[in-house]
N, C-alpha and C positions, 0 to 999 in steps of 0.2 A: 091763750098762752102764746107770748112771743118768743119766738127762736130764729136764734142766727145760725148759720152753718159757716165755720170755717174749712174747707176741703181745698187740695190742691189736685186732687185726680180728678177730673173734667164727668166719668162716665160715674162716678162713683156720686160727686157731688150734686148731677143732676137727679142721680136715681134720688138721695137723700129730699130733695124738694121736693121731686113727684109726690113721695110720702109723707108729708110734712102739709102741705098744700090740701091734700086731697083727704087729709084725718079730722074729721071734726072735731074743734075747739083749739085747732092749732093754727096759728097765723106765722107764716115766712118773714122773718121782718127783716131778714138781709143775709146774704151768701157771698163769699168771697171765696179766691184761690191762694189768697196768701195774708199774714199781718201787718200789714204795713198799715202804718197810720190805726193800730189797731185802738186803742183808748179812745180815740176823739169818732171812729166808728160804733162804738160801745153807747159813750155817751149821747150820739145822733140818734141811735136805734133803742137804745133802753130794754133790752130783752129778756124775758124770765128764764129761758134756757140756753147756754151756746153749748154748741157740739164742736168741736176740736181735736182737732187733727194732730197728732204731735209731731210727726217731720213735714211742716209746713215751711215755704219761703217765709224768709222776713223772722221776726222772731218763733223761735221755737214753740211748739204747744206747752210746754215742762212752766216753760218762764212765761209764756201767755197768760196761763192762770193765774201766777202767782201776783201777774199788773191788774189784771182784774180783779180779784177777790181782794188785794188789797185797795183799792177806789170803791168797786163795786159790790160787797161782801152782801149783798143779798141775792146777788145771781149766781144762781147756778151754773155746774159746767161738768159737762160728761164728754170726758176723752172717746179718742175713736184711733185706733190703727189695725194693722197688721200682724204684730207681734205680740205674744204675752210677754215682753221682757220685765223681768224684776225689776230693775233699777230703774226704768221709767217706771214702773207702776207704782212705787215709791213713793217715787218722787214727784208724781203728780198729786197723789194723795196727800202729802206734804205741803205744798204750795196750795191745797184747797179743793183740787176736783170731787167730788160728789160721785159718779161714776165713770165704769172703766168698761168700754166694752169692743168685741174685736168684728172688725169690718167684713166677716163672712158670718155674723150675725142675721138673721133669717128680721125681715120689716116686721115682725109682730113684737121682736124682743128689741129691736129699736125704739118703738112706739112706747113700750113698757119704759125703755128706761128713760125716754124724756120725760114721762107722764112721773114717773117714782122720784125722778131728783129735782122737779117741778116742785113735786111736796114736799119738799125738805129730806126725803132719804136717801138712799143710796140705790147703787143697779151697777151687777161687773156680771162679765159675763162668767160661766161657771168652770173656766180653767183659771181664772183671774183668779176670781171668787179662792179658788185653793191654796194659790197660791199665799194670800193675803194671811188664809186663816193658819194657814202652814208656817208663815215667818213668825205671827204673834205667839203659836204655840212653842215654837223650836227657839228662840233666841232671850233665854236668858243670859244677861249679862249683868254683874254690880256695875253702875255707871260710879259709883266711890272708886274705883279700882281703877278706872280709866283714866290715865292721863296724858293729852292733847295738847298741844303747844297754841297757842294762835294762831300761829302758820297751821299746822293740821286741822285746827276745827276750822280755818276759812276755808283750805282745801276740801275736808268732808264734805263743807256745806254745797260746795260748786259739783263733787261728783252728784250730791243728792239732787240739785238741779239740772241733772243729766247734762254736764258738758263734759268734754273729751280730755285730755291730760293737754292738747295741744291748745286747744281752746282756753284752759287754767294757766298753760304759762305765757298764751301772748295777755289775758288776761292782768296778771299779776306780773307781767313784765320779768320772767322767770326761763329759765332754761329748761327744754324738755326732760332733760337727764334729772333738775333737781327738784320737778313734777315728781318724774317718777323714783326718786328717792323718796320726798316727803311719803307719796301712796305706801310706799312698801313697809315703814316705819309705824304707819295707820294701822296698814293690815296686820303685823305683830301684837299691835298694843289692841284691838278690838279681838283677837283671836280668830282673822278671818282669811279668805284668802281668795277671795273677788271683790270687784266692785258692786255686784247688786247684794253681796252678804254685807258687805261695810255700810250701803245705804238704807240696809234693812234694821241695820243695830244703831248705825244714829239716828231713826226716826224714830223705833222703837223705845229708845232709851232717852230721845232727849240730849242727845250730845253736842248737838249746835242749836 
């Protein structure tokens, strides 16, 4: 089993190898502290599992996945940070990641979930894991009933790839102020009144 590590925290990234290395039937096939040049590293390395980082230099973990799994759509990719935030956990799931798991995770349930999304399944760690099962239960919504401009569902789509409202208006070549107009006209028409609930109900529903 070949696995890449993308890590940009040095102590973090090393412990990840020692464990990697040292697990039989698992081979290191490359470690980086950031994504640059990340595709044509992919393609050099060919690897059954990557682990990702999502605030990594170079492009983001969010949109990492979503360059690989589109080229690469038979490698897997199990997120790794700090935070259980919504809106990333979304939106990684969206873009394709397999599992989600948080970096004060003990090496046994690391192990576990290279090995689980190696097989084609999933692994989040178990406040994740709630959360998940928490938005599929709570957010019904008629998607007939929602109506999105173009502008809004290109906006939804960029919040659901986790970038920032300032990131969407140098993006879209837009004014901060008429970022966050469009959002606010979003969050009326979806009935919500965050970002990780608006990125909950368009992936749930299929709005972009």
């Amino acid at each position: 089993m070949r696995i890449a590590v993308f890590e940009d925290n040095i102590r973090y990234r090393e412990g990840l190898e020692m464990l990697i290395v040292t697990t039989p039937g698992m081979e290191l096939c490359g470690s980086f502290e950031d994504t640059h040049r990340l595709l044509q590293k992919i393609e050099a390395l060919q690897p059954d599992v990557v682990l990702m980082d999502i605030n990594i230099p170079g492009v983001n973990g969010i949109e990492a996945v979503r360059m690989i799994k589109e080229k690469y759509p038979r490698i897997n990719i199990c997120m790794q940070t700090v935070f259980d935030e919504d809106d990333k956990i979304f939106a990684s799931l969206c873009n394709g990641a397999s599992g989600y798991i948080l970096k004060n995770a003990p090496p046994a349930k690391v192990i576990q979930a290279i090995r689980e999304v190696a097989d084609g399944g999933s692994f989040f760690s178990a406040s994740v894991a709630r959360k998940v099962l928490y938005s599929f239960q709570n957010n019904a919504i008629a998607t007939g009933f929602v109506q999105l401009s173009d502008r809004e569902k290109e906006i939804l789509k960029y919040l659901v790839e986790g970038m920032s409202y300032k990131m969407i208006a140098d993006k879209l070549i837009i004014s901060y102020e008429t970022v966050h107009s469009h959002i606010k006209k979003i969050y009326e028409k979806l009935h919500v009144n965050s970002k990780s609930e608006a990125v909950v109900k368009a992936i749930r529903h299929k709005l972009i």
